[in-house]
C-alpha positions as CSV (number, residue, x, y, z in Angstrom):
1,X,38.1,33.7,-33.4
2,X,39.0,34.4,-29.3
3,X,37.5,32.6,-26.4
4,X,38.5,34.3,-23.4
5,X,39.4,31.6,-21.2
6,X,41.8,30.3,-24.3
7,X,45.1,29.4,-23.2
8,X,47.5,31.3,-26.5
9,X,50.8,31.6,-26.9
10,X,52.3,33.7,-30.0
11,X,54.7,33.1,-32.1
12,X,56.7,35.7,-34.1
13,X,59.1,35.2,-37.3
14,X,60.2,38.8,-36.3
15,X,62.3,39.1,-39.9
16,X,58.7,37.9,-41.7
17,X,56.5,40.5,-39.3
18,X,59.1,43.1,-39.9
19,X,58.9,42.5,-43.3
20,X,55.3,42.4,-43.1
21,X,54.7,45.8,-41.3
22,X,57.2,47.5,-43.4
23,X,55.6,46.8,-46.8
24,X,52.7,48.3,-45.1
25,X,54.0,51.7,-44.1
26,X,54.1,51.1,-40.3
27,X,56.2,49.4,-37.3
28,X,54.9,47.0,-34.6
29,X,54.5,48.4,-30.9
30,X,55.5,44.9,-29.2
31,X,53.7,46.3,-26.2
32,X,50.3,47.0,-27.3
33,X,50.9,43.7,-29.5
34,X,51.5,41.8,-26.2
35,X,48.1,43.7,-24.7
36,X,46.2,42.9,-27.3
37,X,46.5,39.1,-27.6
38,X,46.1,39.4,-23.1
39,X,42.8,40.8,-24.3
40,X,41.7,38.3,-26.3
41,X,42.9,35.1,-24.2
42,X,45.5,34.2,-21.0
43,X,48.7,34.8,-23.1
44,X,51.1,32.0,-21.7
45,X,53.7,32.8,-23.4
46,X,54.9,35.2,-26.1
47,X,58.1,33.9,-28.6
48,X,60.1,36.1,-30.5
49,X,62.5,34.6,-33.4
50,X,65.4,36.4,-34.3
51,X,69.0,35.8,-35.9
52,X,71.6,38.6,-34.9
53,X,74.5,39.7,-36.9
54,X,77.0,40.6,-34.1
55,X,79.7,42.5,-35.4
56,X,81.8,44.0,-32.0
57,X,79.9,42.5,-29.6
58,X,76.5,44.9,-31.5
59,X,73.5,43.9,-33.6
60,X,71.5,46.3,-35.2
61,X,68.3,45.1,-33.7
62,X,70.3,44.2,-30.5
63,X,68.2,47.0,-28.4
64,X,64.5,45.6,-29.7
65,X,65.9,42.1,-28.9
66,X,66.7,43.3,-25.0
67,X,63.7,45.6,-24.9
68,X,61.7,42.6,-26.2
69,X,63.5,40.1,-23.3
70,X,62.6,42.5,-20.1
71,X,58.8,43.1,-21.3
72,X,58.0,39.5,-21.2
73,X,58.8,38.2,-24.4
74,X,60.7,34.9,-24.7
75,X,63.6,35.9,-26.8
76,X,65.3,32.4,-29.1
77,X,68.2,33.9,-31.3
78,X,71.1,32.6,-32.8
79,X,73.9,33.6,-34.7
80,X,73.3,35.0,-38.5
81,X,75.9,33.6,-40.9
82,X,77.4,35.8,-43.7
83,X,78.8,34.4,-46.7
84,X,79.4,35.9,-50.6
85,X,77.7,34.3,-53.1
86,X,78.5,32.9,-56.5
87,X,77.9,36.6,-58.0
88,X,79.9,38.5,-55.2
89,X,77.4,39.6,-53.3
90,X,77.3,40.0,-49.4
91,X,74.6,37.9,-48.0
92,X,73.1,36.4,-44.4
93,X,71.3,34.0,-43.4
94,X,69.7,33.0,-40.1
95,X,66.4,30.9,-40.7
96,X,64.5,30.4,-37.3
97,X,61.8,27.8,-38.5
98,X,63.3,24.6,-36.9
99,X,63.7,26.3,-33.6
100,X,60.0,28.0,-33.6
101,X,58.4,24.3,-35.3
102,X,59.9,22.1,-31.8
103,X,59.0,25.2,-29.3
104,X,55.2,25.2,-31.4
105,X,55.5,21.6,-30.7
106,X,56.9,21.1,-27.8
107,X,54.0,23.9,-26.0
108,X,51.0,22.4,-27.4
109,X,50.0,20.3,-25.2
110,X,49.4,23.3,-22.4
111,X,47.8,25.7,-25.4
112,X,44.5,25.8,-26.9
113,X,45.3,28.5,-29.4
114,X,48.7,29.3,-31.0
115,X,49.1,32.5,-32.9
116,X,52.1,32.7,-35.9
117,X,53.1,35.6,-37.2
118,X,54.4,34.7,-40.2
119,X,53.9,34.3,-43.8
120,X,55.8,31.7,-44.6
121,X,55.0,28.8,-46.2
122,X,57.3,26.2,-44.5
123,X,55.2,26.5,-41.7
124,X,52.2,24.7,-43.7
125,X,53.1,21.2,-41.9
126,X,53.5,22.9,-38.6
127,X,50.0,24.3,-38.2
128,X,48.7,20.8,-39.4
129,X,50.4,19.1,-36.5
130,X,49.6,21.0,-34.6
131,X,46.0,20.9,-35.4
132,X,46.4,17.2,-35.5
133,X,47.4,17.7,-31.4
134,X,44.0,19.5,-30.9
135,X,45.7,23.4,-31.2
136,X,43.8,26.2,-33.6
137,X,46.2,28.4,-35.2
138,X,45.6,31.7,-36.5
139,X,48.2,33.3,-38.5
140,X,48.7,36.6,-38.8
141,X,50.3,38.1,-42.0
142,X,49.2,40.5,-45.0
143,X,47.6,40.0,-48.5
144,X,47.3,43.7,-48.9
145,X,50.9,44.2,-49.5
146,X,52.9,43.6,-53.4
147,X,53.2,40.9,-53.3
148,X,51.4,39.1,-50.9
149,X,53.4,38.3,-47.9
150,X,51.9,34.7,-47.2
151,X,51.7,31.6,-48.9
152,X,48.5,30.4,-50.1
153,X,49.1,27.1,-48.6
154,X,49.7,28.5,-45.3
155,X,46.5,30.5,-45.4
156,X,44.6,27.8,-46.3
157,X,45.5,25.2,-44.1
158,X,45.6,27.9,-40.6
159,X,42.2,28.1,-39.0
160,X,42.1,31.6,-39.4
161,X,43.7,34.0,-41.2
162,X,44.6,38.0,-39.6
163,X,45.4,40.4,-41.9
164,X,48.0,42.4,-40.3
165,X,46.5,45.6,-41.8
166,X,43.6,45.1,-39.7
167,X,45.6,45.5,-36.6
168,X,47.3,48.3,-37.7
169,X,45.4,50.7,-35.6
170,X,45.7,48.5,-32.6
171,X,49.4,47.5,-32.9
172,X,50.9,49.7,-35.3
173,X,52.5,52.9,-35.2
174,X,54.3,55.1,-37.5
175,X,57.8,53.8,-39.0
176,X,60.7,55.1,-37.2
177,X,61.8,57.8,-40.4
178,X,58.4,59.5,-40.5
179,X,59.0,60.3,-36.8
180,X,61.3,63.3,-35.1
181,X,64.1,62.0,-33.8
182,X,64.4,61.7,-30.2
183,X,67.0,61.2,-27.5
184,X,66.9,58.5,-24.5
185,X,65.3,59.8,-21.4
186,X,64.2,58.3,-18.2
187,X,60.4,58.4,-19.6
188,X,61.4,56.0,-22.7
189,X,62.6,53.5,-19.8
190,X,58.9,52.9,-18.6
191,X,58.3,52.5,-22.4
């Protein structure tokens, strides 16, 4: 599916690959993830897609998002919005896919290979223009998990399909409440 003199870039729905990883049982190491795609092709560039919900100047995933930033990731947020909805409910919202479809766009000229994580089926007309410009796309999601987290049309249409379950071993590790707690050392800085 790799050709090693591939020029790849990666793009990550980080809400859908959390989601992803979490329904099954483990959490993404960003770093092997990063090592594993420089493996497999020159990795020119490596997007992240995130919305934050700042509350006091903090955002729960605020320390992934600035861990992610100075380890060579290219970090596009914006702003979450939270609104109540017609039964009360608190809710947010913070879709990415208009700013990841014009980067995808935008980048594939200089690409041969673009690599979405993400299982969502909006992206359906995305990985057929961007086939149209010449680019294979490989999307990387999970079937394994209930329910499936990708659209059928998405799978279908990219011109291959990774199961994230598969890279479990090479990306994964355990979630975050299966393992001891730990406090911030000088050693987790190199991390």
């Amino acid at each position: 599916m790799f050709y090693k003199d591939e020029r790849l870039a990666l793009f990550i729905d980080g809400s859908n690959l959390y989601a992803a990883a979490k329904s099954l049982g483990f959490d993404i190491d960003y770093k092997l993830l990063r090592q594993e795609f420089m493996r497999r092709g020159k990795l020119l560039r490596a997007f992240y897609y995130t919305a934050l919900l700042e509350n006091d100047d903090y955002s729960p995933i605020r320390p992934l998002v600035d861990w992610l930033h100075y380890n060579g990731f290219t970090m596009v947020t914006k702003p979450a919005k939270e609104f109540t909805d017609s039964m009360g409910r608190r809710k947010v919202k913070g879709n990415m896919d208009i700013e990841l479809t014009v980067d995808a766009m935008e980048i594939a000229p200089h690409v041969d290979h673009i690599v979405l994580f993400s299982g969502d089926g909006d992206f359906r007309p995305l990985v057929e223009g961007l086939q149209r410009k010449g680019v294979r796309v490989s999307v990387v999601s999970t079937i394994r998990s209930q329910p499936p987290m990708i659209a059928d049309e998405l799978r279908r249409q990219a011109d291959n399909f990774i199961e994230l379950d598969e890279l479990k071993e090479v990306i994964g590790r355990p979630p975050r409440d299966d393992r001891p707690e730990r406090t911030y050392n000088e050693e987790d800085a190199d991390a």
